[in-house]
N, C-alpha and C positions, 0 to 999 in steps of 0.2 A: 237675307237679302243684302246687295253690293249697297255699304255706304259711299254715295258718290256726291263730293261736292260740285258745286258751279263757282268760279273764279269768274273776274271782273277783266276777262281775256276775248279778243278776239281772233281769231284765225282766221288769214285770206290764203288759200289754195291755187294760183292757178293751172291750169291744164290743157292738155291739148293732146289729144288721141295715146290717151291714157286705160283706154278700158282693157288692156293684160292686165294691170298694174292697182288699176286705183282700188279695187276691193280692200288689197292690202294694209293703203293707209285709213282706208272706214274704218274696215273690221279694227284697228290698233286703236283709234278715235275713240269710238264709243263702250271700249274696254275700257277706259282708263278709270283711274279713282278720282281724278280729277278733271271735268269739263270746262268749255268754255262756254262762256253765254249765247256767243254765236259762232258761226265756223261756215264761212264764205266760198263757195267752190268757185271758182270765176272758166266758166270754160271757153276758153279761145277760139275759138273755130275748130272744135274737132270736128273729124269726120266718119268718126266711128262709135261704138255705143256707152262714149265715154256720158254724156251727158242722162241715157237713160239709167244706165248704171246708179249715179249719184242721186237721182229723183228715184229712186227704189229706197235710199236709205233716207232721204227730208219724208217720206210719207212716214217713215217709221220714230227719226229720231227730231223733232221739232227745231232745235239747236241749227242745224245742217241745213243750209240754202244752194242753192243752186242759182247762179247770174250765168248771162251769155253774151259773151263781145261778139260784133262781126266778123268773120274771119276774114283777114288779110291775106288769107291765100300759103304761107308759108309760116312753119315755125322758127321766129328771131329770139335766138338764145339772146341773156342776160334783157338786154331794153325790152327786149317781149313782155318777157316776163315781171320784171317791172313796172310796163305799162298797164298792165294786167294786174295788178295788186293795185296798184295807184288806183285804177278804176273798180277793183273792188274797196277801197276807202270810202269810195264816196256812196257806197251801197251799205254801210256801215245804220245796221237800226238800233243797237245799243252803245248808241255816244258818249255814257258814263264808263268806259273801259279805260282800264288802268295800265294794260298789257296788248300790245299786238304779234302776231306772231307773224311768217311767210313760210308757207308746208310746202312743199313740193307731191305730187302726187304716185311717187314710185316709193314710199318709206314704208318701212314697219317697223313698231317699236312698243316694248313690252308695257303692262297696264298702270304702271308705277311713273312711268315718263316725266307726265308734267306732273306730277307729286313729286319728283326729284327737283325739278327745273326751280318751282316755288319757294322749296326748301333754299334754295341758294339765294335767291332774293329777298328771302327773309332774310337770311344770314347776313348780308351784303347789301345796307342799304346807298353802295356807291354801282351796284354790278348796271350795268347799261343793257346786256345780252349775254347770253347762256346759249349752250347748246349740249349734249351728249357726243360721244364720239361715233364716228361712222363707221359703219365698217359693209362688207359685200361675201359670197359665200360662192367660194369655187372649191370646188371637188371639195366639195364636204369641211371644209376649211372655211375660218373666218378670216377676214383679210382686212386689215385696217387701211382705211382711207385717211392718213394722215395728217392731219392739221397741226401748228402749234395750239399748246394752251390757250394763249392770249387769242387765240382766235376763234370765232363764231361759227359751225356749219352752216353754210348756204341751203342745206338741203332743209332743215329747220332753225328758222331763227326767230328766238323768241327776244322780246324786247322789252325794258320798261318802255311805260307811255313817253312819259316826260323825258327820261334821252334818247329817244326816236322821233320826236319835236324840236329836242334842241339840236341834234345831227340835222337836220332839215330834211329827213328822209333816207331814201336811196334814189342813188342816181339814175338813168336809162341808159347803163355801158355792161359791158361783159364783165367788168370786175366790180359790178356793185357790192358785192360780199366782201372785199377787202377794203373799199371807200371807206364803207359803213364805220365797219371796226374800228381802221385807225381816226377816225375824226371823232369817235365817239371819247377812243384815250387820249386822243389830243385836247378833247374838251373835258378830261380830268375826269372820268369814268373807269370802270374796269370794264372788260369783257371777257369770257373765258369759254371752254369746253374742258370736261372732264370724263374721266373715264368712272364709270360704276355699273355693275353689271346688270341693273336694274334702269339704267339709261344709255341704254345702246340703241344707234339708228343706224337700224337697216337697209342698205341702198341696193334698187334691184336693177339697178343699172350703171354700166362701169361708169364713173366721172367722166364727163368730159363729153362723152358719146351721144346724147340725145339728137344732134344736127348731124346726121349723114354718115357721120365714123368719126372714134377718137383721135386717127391721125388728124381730121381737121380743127379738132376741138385743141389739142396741145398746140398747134399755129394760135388759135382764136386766144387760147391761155398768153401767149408771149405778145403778143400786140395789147392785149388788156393787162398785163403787166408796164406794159410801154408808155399805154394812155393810163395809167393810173399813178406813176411816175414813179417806179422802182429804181432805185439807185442801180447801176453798172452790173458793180461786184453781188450785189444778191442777186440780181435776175441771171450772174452765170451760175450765183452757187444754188438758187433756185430752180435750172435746169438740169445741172449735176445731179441735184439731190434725188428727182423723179425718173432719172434713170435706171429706181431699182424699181420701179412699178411698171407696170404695164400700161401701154406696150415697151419693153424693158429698153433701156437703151435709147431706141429713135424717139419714145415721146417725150425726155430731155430735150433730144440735140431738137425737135420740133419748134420747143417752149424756148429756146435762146436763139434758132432761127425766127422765131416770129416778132420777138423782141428786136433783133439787129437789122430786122428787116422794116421794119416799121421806123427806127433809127434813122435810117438811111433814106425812108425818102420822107421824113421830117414831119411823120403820121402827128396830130392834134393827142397833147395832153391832157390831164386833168386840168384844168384851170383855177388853180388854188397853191399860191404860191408858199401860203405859209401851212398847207398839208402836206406839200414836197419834202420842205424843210422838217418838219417834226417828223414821217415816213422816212427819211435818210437818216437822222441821228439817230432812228429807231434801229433800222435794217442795222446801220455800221457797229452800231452796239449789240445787236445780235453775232454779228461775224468774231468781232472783238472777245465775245466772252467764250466762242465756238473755238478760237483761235487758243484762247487762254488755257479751256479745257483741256484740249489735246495734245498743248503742251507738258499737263502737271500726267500727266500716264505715265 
């Protein structure tokens, strides 16, 4: 019989017309060798049998709840979703939790997962957030969704308690997932992803895509680069850079149109002057060491 621990972790899920998909992240859930105490499904207003879906597997696995928000009628990337985890916190019935996690409901990822993730926070008792790297599956091919290191997937991101409190959260904007990170290294933490072949997440859906098609989502990426307060020089070389992904090409020049577009008519930033600051000397020290590399070739 599977030895499975339970960990001192909570997972909020939220969702919204998910029922292609969500099997996918169950079935990966209740494999794994390690559980959470609780695992928070928050469904948004779907309108499809995303909700009876997940009440098939709380009859079976006790851990597994199901909440339901009103539905506002349309799915709001980033703040949605946010407001939706926010409001599954407070549906939170094991208040001695040590770890919070945000799952998104399109993942699969193999049974060792968070027995990997743990392994690291052992290790690391300064890491803030963890993640596995992403990756997506076209014509039989694995296809990495590329992140730095130093950074955390959105798609799972798992947390200590105590620097998930001292970040004050996440924000309600499109680039909650990058907020997060840097203020957590700014408050003298680390955060990472890594690659192991035993913690790979699976994304069943291109990045970017979930509201209406990824051409609008690489606009929404460059305006949430804007309000999130990306220096100049990285939001071009971070358009550059996603020109080798799909859609190849236009969903760069998208991500630096939505950024100079939002420049221009003087769009509201993050409001935190001194995450600017430590986010710029970050970015220009990454360009700086990129620049250094490609000279010693």
């Amino acid at each position: 019989m599977q030895n499975i621990t339970t960990v001192p972790l909570v997972i909020i899920a939220p969702v919204r017309d998910e029922a292609d998909l969500i099997r996918l992240t169950l079935d990966s859930m209740v494999a794994q060798t390690v559980r959470p105490a609780e695992w928070i499904i928050v469904d948004d207003g779907s309108k499809d049998d995303t909700a009876a879906i997940v009440n098939e597997y709380a009859q079976k696995y006790p851990f597994i709840r199901l909440v339901q928000r009103p539905d506002r009628g349309f799915r709001k990337v980033g703040g949605g979703v946010v407001a939706a985890f926010k409001f599954g916190i407070t549906q939170i019935q094991h208040q001695d939790y040590q770890y919070i996690a945000k799952l998104d409901g399109d993942m699969s990822f193999g049974p060792r997962y968070l027995e990997k993730m743990f392994a690291e926070f052992e290790h690391d008792p300064q890491l803030a957030a963890v993640s596995g790297k992403v990756f997506r599956t076209e014509q039989n091919q694995l296809i990495e969704e590329i992140i730095i290191d130093e950074h955390v997937a959105g798609q799972f991101k798992l947390y200590r308690r105590t620097a998930f409190e001292e970040i004050g959260g996440f924000v309600e904007e499109v680039l909650w997932d990058g907020i997060d990170v840097h203020t957590a290294r700014m408050k003298g933490w680390n955060t990472k992803s890594f690659y192991d072949e035993d913690a790979i997440l699976m994304h069943h859906r291109l990045m970017g895509s979930s509201d209406k098609n990824v051409y609008r989502g690489r606009l929404r990426w460059g305006r949430g680069i804007w309000f999130m307060g990306y220096h100049p020089l990285y939001a071009l070389a971070s358009g550059v850079f996603r020109m080798r992904e799909k859609p190849f090409v236009i969903g760069g020049l998208l991500i630096i149109a939505g950024y100079l577009g939002s420049a221009l008519r003087g769009a509201p930033r993050y409001d935190n002057p001194e995450f600017r600051r430590h986010l710029h000397q970050w970015q220009l020290s990454q360009i700086k060491n990129l620049f250094f590399k490609s000279k010693a070739k």
